[in-house]
Structures are given as C-alpha cells and as structure tokens.
N, C-alpha and C positions, 0 to 999 in steps of 0.2 A: 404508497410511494414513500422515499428517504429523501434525505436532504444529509450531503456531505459536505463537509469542513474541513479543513486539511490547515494542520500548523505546526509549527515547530522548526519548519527548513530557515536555512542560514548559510553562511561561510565558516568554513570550519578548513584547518591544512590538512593536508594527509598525514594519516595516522591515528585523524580525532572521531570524535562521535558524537552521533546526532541520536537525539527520539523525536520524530514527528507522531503526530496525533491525527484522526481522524474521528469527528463527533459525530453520532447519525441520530438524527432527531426524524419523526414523521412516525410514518409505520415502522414502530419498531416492535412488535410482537410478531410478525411472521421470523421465519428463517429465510438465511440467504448468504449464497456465497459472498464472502469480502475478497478483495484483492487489493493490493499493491502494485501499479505501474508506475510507470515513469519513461519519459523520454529526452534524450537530448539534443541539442541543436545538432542538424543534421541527418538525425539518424530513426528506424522506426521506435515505433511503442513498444516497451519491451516487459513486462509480466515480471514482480521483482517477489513477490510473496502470494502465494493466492491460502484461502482461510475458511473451509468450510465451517458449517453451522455446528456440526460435532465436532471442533478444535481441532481436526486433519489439517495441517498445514504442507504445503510444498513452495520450497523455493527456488529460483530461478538460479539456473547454473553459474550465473558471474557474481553472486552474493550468499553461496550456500558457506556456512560456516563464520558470516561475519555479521548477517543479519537476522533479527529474530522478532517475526510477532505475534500480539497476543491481543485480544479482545476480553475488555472488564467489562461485563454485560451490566454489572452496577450503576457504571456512567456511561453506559452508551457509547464507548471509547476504544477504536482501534488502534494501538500503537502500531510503528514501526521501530524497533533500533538497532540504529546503524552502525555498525563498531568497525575501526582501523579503515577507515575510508580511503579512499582510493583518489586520483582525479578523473579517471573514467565513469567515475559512480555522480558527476555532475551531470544533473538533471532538474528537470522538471517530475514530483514525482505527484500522483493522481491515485485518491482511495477510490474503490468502485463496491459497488453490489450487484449482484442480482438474485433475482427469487426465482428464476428456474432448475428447472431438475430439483424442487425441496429444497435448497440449501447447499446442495451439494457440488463442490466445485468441477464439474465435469468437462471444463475447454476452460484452455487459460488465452483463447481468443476477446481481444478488445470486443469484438459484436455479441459476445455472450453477455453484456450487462451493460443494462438499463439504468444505471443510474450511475453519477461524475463527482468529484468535488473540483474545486478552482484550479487543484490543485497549491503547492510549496516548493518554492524553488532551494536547490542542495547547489551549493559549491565549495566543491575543493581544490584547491589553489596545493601546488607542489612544492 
C-alpha cells in the first residue's frame, strides 16, 4: 500500500501558478499508475494528468498545454504545475495510484485506483 499527501493548493487570480505536490510514502518500490484529479463544487471528478511508471503522461483535455507533471523518484514526489490558471480550473484536486495493469496507466476511471490523498484545494478568483 501508499499513503498520499497532497500540498501546495491556495488562491491564486487568473493568469497565476500553482505547483502542488503529492508525497507517497509506504510501498513505494512497486510501480504504479499516478494520476491527477480534481473536482469541483458541483460538478463530476474529472482526470486532470494521469502518469505512468515509464514517465507516459497524458492530460485531460481542459489543461493540455498549461499543465505539466512530473515524478522525482528521489523524493517520492509527484508534482503538478499549474500555469495561466483559469477560474474554471477551481477545484478540489486529489493524487491517486494504482498498481494495476504493472504501472501502466490503462483507464483514466476514478475506480481504477486504489489508493487517495486528502486531497488540496485550487482557487482562482477572476
């Protein structure tokens, strides 16, 4: 099992930038998909970065080109960062893993992974 930590969220205006962190402590010698969601009031869970074990990333079509992540296997450490933010892009946002399919990110479905952090709450104010 992992253990997820999620930090870095804040208020920030549109136009600013965030890096949120996510730290994963426990089993961390297997692989596993990482992801990025996030949800907002109202609205479903929405898949904002997903992060295979071989550094394939794909991201969600209302953040491609202004977010980007990346995992320092050094520290245990997923970022996310956020650039030219949006107020649409206010969320709650949640690192995930999971260890199926090897690592490999193969559904960017919320029920493919098994493990949450508290998640960080993002807001951008206009």
């Amino acid at each position: 099992q992992v253990q997820l930590m999620e930090s870095g969220g804040g208020s920030v205006q549109a136009g600013g930038n965030l890096t949120l962190a996510c730290a994963i402590s426990g089993d961390t010698h297997n692989t596993y998909c990482m992801a990025w969601f996030r949800r907002a009031p109202g609205k479903e869970r929405e898949v904002t970065a997903l992060i295979s074990s071989d550094g394939n990333t794909i991201y969600g079509d209302s953040v491609k080109g202004r977010f980007t992540s990346a995992k320092e296997n050094a520290k245990n450490t997923l970022y996310l960062q956020m650039n030219s933010l949006k107020p649409e892009d206010t969320a709650m946002y949640h690192c995930a893993a999971s260890r199926r399919s090897g690592g490999h990110c193969v559904s960017s479905s919320q029920h493919f992974f098994d493990y949450w952090g508290e998640g960080t709450q993002v807001t951008v104010s206009s």
